[in-house]
Every structure is written in structure tokens, then in C-alpha cells.
C-alpha positions as CSV (number, residue, x, y, z in Angstrom):
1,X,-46.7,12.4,43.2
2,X,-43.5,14.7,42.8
3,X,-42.5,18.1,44.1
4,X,-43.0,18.7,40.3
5,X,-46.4,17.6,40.0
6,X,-47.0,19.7,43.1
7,X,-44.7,22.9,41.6
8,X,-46.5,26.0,40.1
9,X,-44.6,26.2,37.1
10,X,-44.8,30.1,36.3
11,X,-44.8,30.9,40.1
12,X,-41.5,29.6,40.3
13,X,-40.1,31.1,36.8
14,X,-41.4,34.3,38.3
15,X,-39.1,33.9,41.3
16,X,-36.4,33.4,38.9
17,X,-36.9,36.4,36.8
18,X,-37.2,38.5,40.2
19,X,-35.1,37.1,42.6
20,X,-32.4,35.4,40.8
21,X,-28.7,36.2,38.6
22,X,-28.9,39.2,36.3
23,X,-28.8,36.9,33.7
24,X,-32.2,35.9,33.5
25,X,-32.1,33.1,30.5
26,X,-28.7,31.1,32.2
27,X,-31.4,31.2,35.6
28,X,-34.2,30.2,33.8
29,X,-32.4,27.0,32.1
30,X,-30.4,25.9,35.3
31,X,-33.7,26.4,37.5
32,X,-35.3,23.6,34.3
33,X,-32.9,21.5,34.4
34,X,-32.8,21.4,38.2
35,X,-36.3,20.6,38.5
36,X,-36.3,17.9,35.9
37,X,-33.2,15.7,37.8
38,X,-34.8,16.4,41.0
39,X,-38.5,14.9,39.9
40,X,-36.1,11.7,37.9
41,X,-34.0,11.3,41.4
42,X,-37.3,11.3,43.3
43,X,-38.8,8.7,41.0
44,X,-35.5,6.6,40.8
45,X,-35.6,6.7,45.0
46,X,-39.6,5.8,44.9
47,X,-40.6,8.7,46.7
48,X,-40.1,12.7,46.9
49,X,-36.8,14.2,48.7
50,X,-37.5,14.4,52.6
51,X,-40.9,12.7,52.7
52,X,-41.7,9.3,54.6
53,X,-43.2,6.3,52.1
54,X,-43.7,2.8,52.0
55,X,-42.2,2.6,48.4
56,X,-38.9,3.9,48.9
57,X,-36.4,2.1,48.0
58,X,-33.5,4.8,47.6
59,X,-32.6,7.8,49.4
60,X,-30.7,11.0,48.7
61,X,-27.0,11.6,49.8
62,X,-26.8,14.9,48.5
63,X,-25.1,16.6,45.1
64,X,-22.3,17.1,43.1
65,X,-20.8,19.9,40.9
66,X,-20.6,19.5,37.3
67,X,-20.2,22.5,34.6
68,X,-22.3,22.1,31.9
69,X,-21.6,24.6,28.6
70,X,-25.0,25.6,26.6
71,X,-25.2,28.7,24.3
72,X,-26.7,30.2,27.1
73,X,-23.1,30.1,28.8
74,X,-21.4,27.9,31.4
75,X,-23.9,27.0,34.0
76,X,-23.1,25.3,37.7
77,X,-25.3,21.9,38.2
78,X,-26.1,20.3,41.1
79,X,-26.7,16.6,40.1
80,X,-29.0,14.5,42.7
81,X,-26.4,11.5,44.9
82,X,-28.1,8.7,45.5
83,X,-26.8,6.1,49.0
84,X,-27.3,3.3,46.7
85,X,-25.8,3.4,43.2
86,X,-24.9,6.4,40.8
87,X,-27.8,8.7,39.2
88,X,-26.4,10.7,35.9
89,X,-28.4,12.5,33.6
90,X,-27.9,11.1,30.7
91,X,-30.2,12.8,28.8
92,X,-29.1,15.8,29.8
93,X,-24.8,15.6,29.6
94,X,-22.6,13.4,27.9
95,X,-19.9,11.6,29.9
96,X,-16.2,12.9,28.0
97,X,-14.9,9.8,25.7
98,X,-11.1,9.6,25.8
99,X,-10.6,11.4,22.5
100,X,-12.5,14.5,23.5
101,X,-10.5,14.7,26.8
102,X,-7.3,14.5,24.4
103,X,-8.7,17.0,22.6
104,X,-9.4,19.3,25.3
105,X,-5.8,18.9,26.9
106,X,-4.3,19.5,23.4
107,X,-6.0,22.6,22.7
108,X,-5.6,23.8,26.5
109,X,-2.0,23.3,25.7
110,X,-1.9,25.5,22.6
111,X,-3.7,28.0,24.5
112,X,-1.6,27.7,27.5
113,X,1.8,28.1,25.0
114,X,0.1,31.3,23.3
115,X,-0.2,30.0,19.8
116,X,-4.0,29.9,19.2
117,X,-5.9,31.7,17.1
118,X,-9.4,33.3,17.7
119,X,-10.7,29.9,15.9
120,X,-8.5,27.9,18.9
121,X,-10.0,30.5,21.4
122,X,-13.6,29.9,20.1
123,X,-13.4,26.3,20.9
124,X,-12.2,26.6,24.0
125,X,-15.3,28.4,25.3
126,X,-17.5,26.1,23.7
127,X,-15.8,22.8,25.8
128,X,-16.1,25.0,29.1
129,X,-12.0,25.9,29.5
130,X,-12.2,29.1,31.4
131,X,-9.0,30.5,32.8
132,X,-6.8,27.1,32.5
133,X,-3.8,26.9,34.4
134,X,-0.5,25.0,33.3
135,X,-0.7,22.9,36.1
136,X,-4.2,21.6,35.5
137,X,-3.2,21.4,31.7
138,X,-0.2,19.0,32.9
139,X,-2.9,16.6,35.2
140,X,-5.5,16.7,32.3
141,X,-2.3,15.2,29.9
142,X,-0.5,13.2,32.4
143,X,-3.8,10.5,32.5
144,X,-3.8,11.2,28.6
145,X,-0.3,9.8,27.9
146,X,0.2,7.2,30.1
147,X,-3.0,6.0,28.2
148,X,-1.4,6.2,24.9
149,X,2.0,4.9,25.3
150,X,0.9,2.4,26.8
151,X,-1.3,1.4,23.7
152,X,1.4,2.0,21.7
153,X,4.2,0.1,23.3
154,X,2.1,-2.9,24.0
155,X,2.8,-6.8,23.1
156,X,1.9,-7.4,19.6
157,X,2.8,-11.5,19.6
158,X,0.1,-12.7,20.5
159,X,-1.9,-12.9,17.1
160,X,-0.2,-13.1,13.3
161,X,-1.3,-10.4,11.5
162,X,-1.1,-11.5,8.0
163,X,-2.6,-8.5,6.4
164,X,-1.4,-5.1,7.0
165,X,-2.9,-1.1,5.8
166,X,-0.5,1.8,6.3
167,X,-0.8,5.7,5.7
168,X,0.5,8.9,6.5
169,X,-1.2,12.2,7.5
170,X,0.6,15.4,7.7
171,X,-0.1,17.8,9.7
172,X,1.1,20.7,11.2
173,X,3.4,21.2,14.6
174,X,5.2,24.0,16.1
175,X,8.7,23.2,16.1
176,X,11.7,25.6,17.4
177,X,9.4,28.6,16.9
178,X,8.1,27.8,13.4
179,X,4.9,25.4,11.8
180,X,6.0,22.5,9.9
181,X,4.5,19.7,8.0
182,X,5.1,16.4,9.7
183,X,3.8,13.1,8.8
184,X,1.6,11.1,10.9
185,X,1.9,7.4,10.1
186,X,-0.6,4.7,11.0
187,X,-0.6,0.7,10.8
188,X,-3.8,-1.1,10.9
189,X,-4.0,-4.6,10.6
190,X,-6.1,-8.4,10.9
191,X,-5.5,-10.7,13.1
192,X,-5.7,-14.6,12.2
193,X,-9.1,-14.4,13.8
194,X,-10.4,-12.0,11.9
195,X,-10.5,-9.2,13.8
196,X,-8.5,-5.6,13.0
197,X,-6.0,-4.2,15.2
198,X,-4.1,-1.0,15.3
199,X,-1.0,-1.4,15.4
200,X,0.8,1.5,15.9
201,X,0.5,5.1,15.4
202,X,4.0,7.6,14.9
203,X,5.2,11.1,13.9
204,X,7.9,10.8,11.4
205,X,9.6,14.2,10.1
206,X,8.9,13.1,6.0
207,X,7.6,10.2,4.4
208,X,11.1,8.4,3.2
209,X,13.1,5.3,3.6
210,X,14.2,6.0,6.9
211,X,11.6,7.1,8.4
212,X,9.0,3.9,7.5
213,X,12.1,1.7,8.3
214,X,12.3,2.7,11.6
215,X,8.3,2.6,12.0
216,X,7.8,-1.1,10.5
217,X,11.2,-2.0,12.7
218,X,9.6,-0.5,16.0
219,X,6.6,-2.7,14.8
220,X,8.2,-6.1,14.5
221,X,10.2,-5.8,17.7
222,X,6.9,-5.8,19.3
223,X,6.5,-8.8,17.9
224,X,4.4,-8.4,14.4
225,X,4.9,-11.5,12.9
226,X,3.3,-13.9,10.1
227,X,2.7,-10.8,7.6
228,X,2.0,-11.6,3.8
229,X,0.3,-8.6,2.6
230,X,1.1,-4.7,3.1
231,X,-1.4,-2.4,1.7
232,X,-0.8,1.4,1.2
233,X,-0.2,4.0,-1.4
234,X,2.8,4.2,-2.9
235,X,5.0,6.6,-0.4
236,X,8.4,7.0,-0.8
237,X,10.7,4.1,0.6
238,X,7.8,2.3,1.9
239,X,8.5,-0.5,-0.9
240,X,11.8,-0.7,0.1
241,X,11.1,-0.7,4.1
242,X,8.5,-3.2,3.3
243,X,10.7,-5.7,1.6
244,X,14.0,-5.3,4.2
245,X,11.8,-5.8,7.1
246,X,8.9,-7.9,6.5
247,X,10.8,-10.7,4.3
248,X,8.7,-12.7,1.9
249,X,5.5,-10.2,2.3
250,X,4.3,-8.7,-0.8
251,X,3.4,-5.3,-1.3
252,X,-0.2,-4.2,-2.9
253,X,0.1,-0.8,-4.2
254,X,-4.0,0.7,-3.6
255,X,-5.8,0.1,-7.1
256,X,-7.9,3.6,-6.1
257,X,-4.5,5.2,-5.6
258,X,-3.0,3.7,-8.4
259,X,-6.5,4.7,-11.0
260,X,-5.7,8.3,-10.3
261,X,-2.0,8.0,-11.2
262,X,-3.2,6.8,-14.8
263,X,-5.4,9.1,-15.1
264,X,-3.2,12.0,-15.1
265,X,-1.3,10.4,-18.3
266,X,-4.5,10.7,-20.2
267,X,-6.6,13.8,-21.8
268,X,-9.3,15.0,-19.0
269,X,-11.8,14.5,-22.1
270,X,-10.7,10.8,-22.3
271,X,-10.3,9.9,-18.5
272,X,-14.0,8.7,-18.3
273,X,-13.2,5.9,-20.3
274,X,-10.0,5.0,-19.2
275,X,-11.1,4.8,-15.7
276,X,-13.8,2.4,-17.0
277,X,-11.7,0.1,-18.8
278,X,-8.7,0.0,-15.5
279,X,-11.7,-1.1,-13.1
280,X,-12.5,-3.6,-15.0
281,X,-9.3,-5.7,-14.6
282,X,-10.7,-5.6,-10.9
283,X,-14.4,-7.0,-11.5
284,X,-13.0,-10.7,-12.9
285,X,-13.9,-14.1,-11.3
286,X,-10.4,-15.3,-10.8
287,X,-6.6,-14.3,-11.3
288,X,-5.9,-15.9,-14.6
289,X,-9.0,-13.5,-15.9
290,X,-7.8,-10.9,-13.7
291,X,-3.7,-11.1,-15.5
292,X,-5.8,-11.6,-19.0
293,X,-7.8,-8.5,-18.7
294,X,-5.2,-6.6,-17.7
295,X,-3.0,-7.9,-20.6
296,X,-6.1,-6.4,-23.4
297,X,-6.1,-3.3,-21.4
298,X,-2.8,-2.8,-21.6
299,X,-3.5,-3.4,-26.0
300,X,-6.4,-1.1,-25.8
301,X,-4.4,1.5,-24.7
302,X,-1.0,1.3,-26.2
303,X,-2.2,2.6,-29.3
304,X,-3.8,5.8,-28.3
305,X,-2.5,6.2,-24.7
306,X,0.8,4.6,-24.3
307,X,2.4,6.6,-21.2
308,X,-0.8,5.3,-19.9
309,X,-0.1,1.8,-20.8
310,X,3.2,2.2,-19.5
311,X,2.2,2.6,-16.2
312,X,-0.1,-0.4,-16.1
313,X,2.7,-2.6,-17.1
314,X,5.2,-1.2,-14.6
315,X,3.1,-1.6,-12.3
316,X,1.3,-5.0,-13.0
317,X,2.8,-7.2,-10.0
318,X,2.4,-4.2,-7.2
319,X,-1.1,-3.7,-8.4
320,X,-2.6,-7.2,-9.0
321,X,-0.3,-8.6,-6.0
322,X,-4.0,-9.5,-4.9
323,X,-4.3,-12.1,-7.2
324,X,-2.2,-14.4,-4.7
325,X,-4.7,-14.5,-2.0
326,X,-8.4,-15.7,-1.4
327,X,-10.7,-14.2,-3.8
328,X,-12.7,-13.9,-0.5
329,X,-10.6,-11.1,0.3
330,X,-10.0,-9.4,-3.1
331,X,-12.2,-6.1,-1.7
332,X,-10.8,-5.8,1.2
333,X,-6.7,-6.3,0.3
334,X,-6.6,-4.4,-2.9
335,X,-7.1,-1.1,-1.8
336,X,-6.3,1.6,1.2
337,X,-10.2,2.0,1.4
338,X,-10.6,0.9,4.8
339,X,-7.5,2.9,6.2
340,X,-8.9,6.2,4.4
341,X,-12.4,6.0,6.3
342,X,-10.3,5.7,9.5
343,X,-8.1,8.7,8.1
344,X,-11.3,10.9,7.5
345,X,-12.4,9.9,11.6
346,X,-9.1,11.4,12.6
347,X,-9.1,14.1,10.3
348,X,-12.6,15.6,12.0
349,X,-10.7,15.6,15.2
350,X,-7.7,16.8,14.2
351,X,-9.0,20.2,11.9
352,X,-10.2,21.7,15.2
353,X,-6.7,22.2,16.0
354,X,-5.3,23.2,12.9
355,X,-1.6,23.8,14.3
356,X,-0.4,21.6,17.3
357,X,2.2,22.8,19.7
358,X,4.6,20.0,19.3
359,X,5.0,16.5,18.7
360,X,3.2,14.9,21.4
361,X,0.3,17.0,21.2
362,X,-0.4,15.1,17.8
363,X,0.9,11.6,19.7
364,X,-1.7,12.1,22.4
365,X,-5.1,13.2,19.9
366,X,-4.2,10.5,17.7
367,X,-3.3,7.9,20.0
368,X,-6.6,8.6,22.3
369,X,-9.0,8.4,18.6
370,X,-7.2,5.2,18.1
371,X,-8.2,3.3,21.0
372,X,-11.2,4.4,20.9
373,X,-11.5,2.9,17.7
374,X,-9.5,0.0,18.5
375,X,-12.2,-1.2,20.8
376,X,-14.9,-0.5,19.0
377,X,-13.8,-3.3,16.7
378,X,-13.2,-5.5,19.0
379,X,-16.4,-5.6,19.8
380,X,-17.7,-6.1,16.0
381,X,-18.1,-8.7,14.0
382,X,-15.0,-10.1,12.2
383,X,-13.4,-8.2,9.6
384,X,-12.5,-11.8,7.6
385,X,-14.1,-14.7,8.2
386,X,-12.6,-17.5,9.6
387,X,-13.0,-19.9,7.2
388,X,-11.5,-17.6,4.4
389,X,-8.6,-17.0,6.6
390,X,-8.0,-20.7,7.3
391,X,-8.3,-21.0,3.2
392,X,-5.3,-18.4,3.3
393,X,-3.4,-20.4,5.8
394,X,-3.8,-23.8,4.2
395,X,-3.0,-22.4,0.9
396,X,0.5,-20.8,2.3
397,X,1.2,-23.7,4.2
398,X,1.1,-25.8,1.3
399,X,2.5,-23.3,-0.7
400,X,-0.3,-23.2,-3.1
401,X,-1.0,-19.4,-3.6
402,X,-1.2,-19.0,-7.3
403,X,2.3,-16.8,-8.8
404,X,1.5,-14.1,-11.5
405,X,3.4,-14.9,-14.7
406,X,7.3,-13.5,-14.9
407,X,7.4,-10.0,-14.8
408,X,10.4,-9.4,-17.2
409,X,8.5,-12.0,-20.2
410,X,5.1,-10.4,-19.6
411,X,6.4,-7.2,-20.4
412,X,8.7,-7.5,-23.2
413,X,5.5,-9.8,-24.8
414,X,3.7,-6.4,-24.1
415,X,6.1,-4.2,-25.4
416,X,6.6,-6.3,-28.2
417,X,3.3,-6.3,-29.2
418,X,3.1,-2.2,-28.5
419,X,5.9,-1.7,-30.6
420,X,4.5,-3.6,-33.7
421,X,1.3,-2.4,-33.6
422,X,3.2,1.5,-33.5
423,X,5.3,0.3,-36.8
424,X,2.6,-0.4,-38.4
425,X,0.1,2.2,-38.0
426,X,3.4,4.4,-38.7
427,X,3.9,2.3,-41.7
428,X,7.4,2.2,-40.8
429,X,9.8,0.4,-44.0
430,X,11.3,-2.4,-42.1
431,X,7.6,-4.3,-42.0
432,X,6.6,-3.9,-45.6
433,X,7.7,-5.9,-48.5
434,X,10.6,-4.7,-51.0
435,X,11.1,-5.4,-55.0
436,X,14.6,-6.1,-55.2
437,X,16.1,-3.9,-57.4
438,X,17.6,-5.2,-61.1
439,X,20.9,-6.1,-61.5
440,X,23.3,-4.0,-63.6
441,X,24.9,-4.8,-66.7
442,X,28.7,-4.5,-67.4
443,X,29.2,-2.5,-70.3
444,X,31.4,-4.7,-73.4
């Protein structure tokens, strides 16, 4: 039986209405929750606090502070130490995860450095930062950042990664006393075990040559090797970095991505359709039926559409680049998908700071989401499996991958055919048939 069981219940919330802090509803829940970890302590030890019994097998060593925030306000705890083990209430407060202490030190910074906002001020009260000094904003980021680079600067030889996703967020930073859009760029990838990875995570000024150059360059110095397939959107100079740094990997511009580009050559009353007829040069059994559907597409829409069909031809080999690989993996190579649901994870974290105060305030939310995630997969089941990915290794090894068909032929065959088809509906003179004209007669 606990002091609890033993407790008259509205004799003691009477002592707390009389006797207690002017705030009668914060008394009222700490005096609750009090009571409750005090009866689960009691029944974790065997036996109430301070009383003799055979059936202990635990005893008190006291308490510890913790703040707990409620909408009642920020109320002191005292949580019951056990001499044998640890006692938390679980059911009551949530041990911190490394992303919320990032985010914590990153808004603490912003409101340290006097660029929040009463949004930026309003979360601050709700996780418990009352009167926050610089020097316990430095501690609260020094553990943070260690953390991260460390992630990020780690050994990446271990494992080939043979399939690569990459994206860019922007966001906004404070930089020499004005906000600025900067681009957040993220590589995920799968190891030859089948298992995902992140790679690496950066702020680049803009997305351009230089700047993915010197991302995919930091990444293979760490030792990213065996690549074959990069998967992103089609950013400016990533093609480019692609190809100068990862040599012989091809590049598989996202077919989501890619859908809505099309779709903007083509009447919003008409786009229905057209989307219909693009995603169905996806949904074929194998790459000869994939090249061949994407050849009568191309047909279909040269007539009515042909900036439309323009596009799908220019863009045949980065779109279909697919085609070279396990059908296994088809859905999970031909699009940014799976780097966009990660990219919606880091979005929720990263709205509630709207404007960070500099570079490394991005680095350290970021980076701390991340691992998080990081470890979470690898824990999961396999992204690939392994017999798929030993398929893809055979197949390179023996230098079997199927090839889509030349480029330059396929699309002067295309083109040709375009053209024709325009001549004729145009009725243009140089396809139909003349009647020569009659000869004239000298005069005598």
C-alpha cells in the first residue's frame, strides 16, 4: 500500500489552494505530478519511502531538478533517485533527441544576437529558455558541433556507394547585417549492402558549377567511391560537376522533376493528358519497351505539342538513364522521391526558425536532423536487397548493362519523322506530285 493509497486526495489539494504559490493551477499540477512519481518510485523500490518491509528491493537516494514547460508555465520537479539504477518518468517528460537540443541552441542564438521575432520569442518560452545567457548558449552549441563535424568529416571508404540522391534547400541566414538565400545541399546514398547513408550535408552560397564541384570533391576525398548512378533535379552545373568528378557515373535527371518541366510547354487544359501519356513510358516491363514507348510518345505529341516533344527528346538519355540498371531498382533510382520525404523532415524543423543567424546555425540544425536520421536507418531493413545489388555488380563487372540507342540517330529519326508529319499536315509543295509543264514551240 502507498502513501497514495493512504493520501486524502482533496485534503491535500486544499493545502495547496491555501497554503501554497499564488498561482494556484501551476501548484495544483506540480503537487499531481509529484504524487504520481512518488507512488511509481515507491512501487519500483517495493515498498513506501522511509518504511521498513520485507519486499524491498530498492531504496531512495534522494531527487533531482528538472524544468518541465506545460501551458500552465515552467514548473520545478523533483524526480525520485533511486541507489540502484535510474528512475525517469517517462510518461511524464521526454528525454531531448539531438535535433531538438540543436534546435534549442540555434534559436537561443538568434535570440542571444537580437534578430528574433515575436514568432522566435514565442518558441522560446514554449521549450523553457528563460533569460539565456551567451555563455550557456556557447556550452549548449559546443557539444552540438563537435557532434556534427564530426559526422560530417568522417571516413566514407569503407562501403561503395553505387547509387547516389542530391538536393538543395535554401534558406535564409543573416549575413553582414542582411538575410540572404543560401543553398543547403544534401547527399544521400546506398551502400553495397543495401543500406542508405548520408553522406554529407553543406551550405553553398548558390546552386552553380562551383559550388556542387566543390561539394562532390569534398565528398570523394573522403573516400566516395564505386558510384554509377547520381539522382537529383536538374540544378545548375550539377551535370557538369557530376561528370568531372565522378567519372563514368551517369546522371538520372528525377522523372517527377522532369513531368512538371513538360507540363509547362503544354495548355493547362491539356496537361491532364499529357502527364498520362509521360508516366507511361515509366510503367514498362523492360528498357527496350521503356526506349519504344518513349519513342510513340514523342509521335503523339509532335503534332499537337511539339515544344513538348522537344523536351522529351532532349532529354531522353538523362531521363531514362535508369534503363541501365536492375529493373529491381527502377522505383527507387528514377526519381528524387526518397530525398524529398527527407527534405520535408528537415523542412518541419527548420520553419520554426525562419531566419538563422549565420552559417553554422543552419550547419548545426541540419547536421543534428541528419544523424538522427542516419541511424534510424541503420537500424531498418535494407533499402536494396542484396541479391539485386549483387545483380548490379555482376552485370557491371561483366560489362553487361544494357546501352540506350545513340543519342544523335535517335533523334534525327525523331525529328525526321516530326518534320514530315508537319509537311504534310501543312501540305507543304515539296511532298506532293507535279505535272510537268508543256514544252514550247519555236515560232517558224
Amino acid at each position: 500500500m502507498t502513501d497514495v493509497d493512504r493520501m486524502d486526495l482533496p485534503a491535500v489539494l486544499g493545502n495547496v489552494l491555501e497554503e501554497t504559490d499564488p498561482d494556484v493551477l501551476r501548484s495544483m499540477v506540480r503537487e499531481m505530478a509529484h504524487m504520481l512519481m512518488e507512488a511509481e518510485a515507491d512501487g519500483l523500490c517495493g515498498a513506501p519511502k522511509g518504511i521498513p518491509s520485507p519486499d524491498r528491493v530498492n531504496y531512495r537516494n534522494g531527487y533531482r531538478e528538472r524544468r518541465w514547460d506545460t501551458r500552465a508555465g515552467t514548473i520545478k520537479l523533483a524526480i525520485p533517485k533511486l541507489r540502484k539504477g535510474t528512475y525517469f518518468p517517462g510518461w511524464l517528460l521526454e528525454r531531448r533527441k539531438r535535433s531538438e537540443r540543436a534546435l534549442v541552441a540555434v534559436v537561443a542564438e538568434a535570440y542571444v544576437h537580437g534578430v528574433s521575432t515575436r514568432k522566435v520569442d514565442d518558441v522560446i518560452r514554449t521549450l523553457g529558455i528563460e533569460g539565456i545567457s551567451k555563455s550557456q548558449v556557447s556550452d549548449l552549441a559546443k557539444s552540438l558541433d563537435e557532434m556534427v563535424a564530426s559526422f560530417r568529416n568522417r571516413r566514407l571508404d569503407e562501403h561503395a556507394y553505387p547509387y547516389i540522391w542530391m538536393d538543395a534547400l535554401v534558406m535564409k541566414a543573416r549575413e553582414c547585417g542582411c538575410v540572404v538565400n543560401v543553398a543547403c545541399v544534401v547527399a544521400v546514398g546506398v551502400t553495397e549492402h543495401g543500406h542508405r547513408e548520408v553522406l554529407g550535408v553543406d551550405v553553398i552560397t548558390r546552386e552553380d558549377g562551383a559550388g556542387w564541384t566543390a561539394f562532390l570533391r569534398e565528398l570523394k576525398a573522403r573516400g566516395v567511391s564505386g558510384v554509377q548512378l547520381v539522382t537529383s533535379d536538374a540544378h545548375c552545373g550539377l551535370k557538369d560537376a557530376i561528370a568531372s568528378t565522378f567519372v563514368g557515373a551517369r546522371w538520372q535527371r528525377c522523372r517527377t522533376h522532369f513531368t512538371r518541366n513538360v507540363l509547362t510547354r503544354v495548355p493547362k487544359s491539356a496537361q491532364g493528358a499529357v502527364a498520362t501519356l509521360v508516366r507511361s513510358i515509366f510503367e514498362q516491363g523492360s528498357a527496350e519497351e521503356v526506349w519504344a514507348q518513349h519513342r510513340r510518345v514523342v509521335e503523339q505529341l509532335a503534332t499537337s505539342f511539339p515544344k513538348a516533344a522537344d523536351m522529351l527528346i532532349d532529354a531522353a538519355e538523362e531521363v531514362l538513364a535508369f534503363t541501365a540498371f536492375p529493373e529491381e531498382h527502377w522505383r527507387r533510382i528514377w526519381s528524387n522521391n526518397p530525398q524529398e520525404r527527407l527534405n520535408r523532415e528537415l523542412r518541419r524543423r527548420t520553419d520554426v526558425v525562419g531566419i538563422f543567424p549565420n552559417r553554422d546555425a543552419v550547419i548545426r540544425l541540419v547536421g543534428a536532423v541528419l544523424i538522427e536520421q542516419h541511424d534510424e536507418w541503420q537500424v531498418a531493413r535494407r533499402y536494396l536487397t542484396i541479391g539485386s545489388l549483387e545483380k548490379l555488380s555482376r552485370n557491371a563487372a561483366e560489362g553487361a548493362l544494357p546501352q540506350p540507342p545513340d543519342s544523335h540517330t535517335a533523334r534525327r529519326s525523331q525529328a525526321g519523322s516530326r518534320a514530315t508529319k508537319s509537311r504534310a499536315k501543312r501540305g507543304n509543295p515539296s511532298t506532293q506530285t507535279r505535272t510537268p509543264a508543256p514544252k514550247r514551240q519555236r515560232s517558224a
